[in-house]
N, C-alpha and C positions, 0 to 999 in steps of 0.2 A: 656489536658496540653501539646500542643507541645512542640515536643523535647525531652521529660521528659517520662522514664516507671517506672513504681511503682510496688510494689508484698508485701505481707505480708499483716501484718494487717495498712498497709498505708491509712490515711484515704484522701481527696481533697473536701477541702470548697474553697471561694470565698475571706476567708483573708490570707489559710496559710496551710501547709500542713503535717497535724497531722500522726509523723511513728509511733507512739506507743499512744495509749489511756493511762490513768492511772487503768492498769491492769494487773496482774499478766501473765506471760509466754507471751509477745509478740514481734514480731518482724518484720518490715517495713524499706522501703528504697525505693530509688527513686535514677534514673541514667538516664543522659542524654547521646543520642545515637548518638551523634556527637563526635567521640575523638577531641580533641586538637589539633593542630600542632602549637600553639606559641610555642617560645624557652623560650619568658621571659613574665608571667604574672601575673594578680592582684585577687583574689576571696576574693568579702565581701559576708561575711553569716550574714543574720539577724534571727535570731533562739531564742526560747525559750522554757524554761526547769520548769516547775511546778506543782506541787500538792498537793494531803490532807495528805502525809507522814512530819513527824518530823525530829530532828536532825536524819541522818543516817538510816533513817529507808523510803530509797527511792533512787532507781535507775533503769536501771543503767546510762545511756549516751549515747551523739551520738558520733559517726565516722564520719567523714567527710575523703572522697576518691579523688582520684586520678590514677587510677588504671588501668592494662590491659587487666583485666576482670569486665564482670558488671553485676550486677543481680543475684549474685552467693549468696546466703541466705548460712550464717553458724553461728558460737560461737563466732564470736569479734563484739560486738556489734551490731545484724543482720546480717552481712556478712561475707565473707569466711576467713579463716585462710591461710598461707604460700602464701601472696596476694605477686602479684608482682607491686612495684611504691609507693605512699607516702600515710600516713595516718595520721589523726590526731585527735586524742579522747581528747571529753571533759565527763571525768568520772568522775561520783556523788557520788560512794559509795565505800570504803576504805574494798575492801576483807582479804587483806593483815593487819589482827593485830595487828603486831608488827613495821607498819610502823609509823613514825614520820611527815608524809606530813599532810596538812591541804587541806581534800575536800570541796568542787569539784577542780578536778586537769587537766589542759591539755597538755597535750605529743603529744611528733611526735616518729614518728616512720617510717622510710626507708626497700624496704624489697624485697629483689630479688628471693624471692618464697623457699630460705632456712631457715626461723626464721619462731618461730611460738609466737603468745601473748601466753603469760601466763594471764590467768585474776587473778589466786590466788594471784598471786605476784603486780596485776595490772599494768602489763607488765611490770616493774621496767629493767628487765634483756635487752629487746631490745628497751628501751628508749632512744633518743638522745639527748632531751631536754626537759622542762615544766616546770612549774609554777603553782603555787593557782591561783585559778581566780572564786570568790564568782558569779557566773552568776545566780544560781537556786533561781526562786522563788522573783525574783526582779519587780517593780512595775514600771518599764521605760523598754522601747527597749534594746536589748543585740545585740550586733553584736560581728564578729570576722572578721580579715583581715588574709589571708595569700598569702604572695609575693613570689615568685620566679621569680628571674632575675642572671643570669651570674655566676650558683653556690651556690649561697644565699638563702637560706630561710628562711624568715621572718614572725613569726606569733603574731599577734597584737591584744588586744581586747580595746571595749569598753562598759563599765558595769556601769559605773557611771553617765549617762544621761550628758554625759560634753561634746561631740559631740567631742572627740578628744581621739586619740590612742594611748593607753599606750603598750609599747613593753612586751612582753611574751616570747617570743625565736628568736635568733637567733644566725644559724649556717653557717657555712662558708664549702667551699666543695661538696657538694651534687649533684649530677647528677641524672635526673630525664630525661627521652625521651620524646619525643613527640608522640602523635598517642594516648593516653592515658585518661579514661575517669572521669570524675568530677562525686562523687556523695555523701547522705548522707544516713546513716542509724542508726539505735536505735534497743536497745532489755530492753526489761524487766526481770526479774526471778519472786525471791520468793518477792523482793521489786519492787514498779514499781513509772511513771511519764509520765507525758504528754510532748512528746519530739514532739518541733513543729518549721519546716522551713517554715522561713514567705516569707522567698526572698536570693537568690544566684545570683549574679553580676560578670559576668568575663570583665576584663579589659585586654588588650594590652599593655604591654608594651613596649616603643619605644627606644631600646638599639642597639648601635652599636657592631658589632662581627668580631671582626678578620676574612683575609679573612681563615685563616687553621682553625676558627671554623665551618665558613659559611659552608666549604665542608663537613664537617662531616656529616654520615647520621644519625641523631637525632633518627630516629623513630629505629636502634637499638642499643643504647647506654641500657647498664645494669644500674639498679638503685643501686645506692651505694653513702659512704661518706668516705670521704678519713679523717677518725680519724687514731692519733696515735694509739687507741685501739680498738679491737673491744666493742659493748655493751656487747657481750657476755661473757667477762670478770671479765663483773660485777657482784657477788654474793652475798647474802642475808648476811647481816649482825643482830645480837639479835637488835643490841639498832636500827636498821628499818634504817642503813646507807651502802651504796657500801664498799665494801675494794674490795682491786685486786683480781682476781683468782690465780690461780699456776703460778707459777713462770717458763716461760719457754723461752729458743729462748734469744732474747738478754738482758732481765730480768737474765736469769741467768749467762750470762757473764762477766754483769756490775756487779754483785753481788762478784765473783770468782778474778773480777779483784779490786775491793776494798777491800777483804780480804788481797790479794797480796800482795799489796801495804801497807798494815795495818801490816802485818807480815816484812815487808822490813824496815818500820820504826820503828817499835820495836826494830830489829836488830840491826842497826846502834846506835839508842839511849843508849840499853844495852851497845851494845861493847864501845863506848866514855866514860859510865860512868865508865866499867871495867877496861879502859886502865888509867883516871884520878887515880881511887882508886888504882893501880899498882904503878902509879908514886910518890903518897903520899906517902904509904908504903915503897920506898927504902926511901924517904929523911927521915922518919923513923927514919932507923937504919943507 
């Protein structure tokens, strides 16, 4: 397979190439050994997810990378944790409870080697985007798009044999470098599935760039997204929804400064009605 290294239980036929059998405890991935250096481009995945498991009782999903390590086998879906560059899970099986999402679910995830997935939580905490997207066990072709151009990233599927892209996510902000390599992986546990990439496609994107971005040296820009919040903010709520974390920094100011202000118009409103009720009283007597 040029271009392409494999490790794990990765299997290579002649239509498509199988990271996990439908088997208990396994885990495969394939990484091509060219980094990137577009600034803006296109990845269509044609990929399929199937087997003899029922409702929920099958997993778990693939990873699709981006990344500035490759070949590194660990606990997120076959490969390594505190990864540095983009990732994006299409996960099959709901660890997390008391969550309210409808599986199979896929998420991105940005990650400059300080986060780590949580899978109990199935990554909820360092998520930045995602969607339902009913892909396992469908009876037509599955693809997925994901774009990056000029900050953008955009992920697209198509699961309903309509040959047309329905949007999934996107985010605005995101800085990802170049030099960085494309790849997918899968793991099984105690449920498992036959996770199989039929074909990965990179496209070029042809986007003009200022000339103060042109100079920038791409291959070390840090990956990151310029939200007003971090994900890690976000914490487990009972009924399986985000609320905010603690309250700190300019959370707590705006909090201190509407109290203020709460306390100032009380004051005025009392004193007006004390000074009317004073004035009644003398015409009184």
């Amino acid at each position: 397979m040029p271009l392409w290294d494999f490790q794990g239980s990765t299997m290579l036929t002649s239509q498509y190439v199988r990271l996990t059998p439908d088997e208990r405890s396994k885990e495969g991935s394939i990484w091509n050994h060219q980094p990137c250096f577009l600034k803006d481009w296109e990845m269509h995945v044609h990929f399929k997810v199937h087997g003899t498991g029922k409702k929920n009782l099958h997993g778990d999903g693939i990873a699709l990378w981006y990344t500035r390590d490759r070949l590194v086998p660990g606990p997120v879906f076959g490969s390594k944790d505190n990864f540095h560059g983009l990732a994006i899970f299409l996960d099959t099986y709901p660890n997390d409870e008391t969550t309210e999402r409808v599986f199979p679910y896929i998420s991105v995830m940005v990650n400059n080697g300080s986060l780590s997935y949580d899978h109990s939580k199935d990554g909820r905490w360092t998520e930045l985007a995602g969607c339902t997207a009913d892909f396992r066990n469908r009876d037509h072709d599955t693809f997925l798009a994901v774009r990056y151009s000029r900050g953008r990233l955009t992920v697209m599927t198509d699961l309903e044999d309509k040959n047309e892209w329905k949007n999934c996510i996107d985010i605005t902000g995101v800085r990802l470098p170049t030099g960085y390599y494309f790849g997918a992986s899968a793991g099984t546990g105690d449920l498992s599935d036959n996770h199989d990439i039929i074909s990965m496609k990179l496209f070029q994107l042809m986007v003009e760039h200022t000339p103060d971005e042109e100079n920038i040296d791409w291959t070390k820009i840090e990956p990151s997204v310029n939200f007003l919040k971090s994900p890690k903010d976000n914490v487990d709520d009972p009924t399986g929804n985000f609320r905010s974390g603690p309250l700190t920094g300019w959370r707590v100011f705006l909090l201190l400064l509407c109290a203020l202000l709460g306390i100032v118009i009380c004051a005025v409103v009392g004193a007006v009605v004390f000074q009317k009720r004073q004035e009644r009283n003398k015409r009184f007597y």
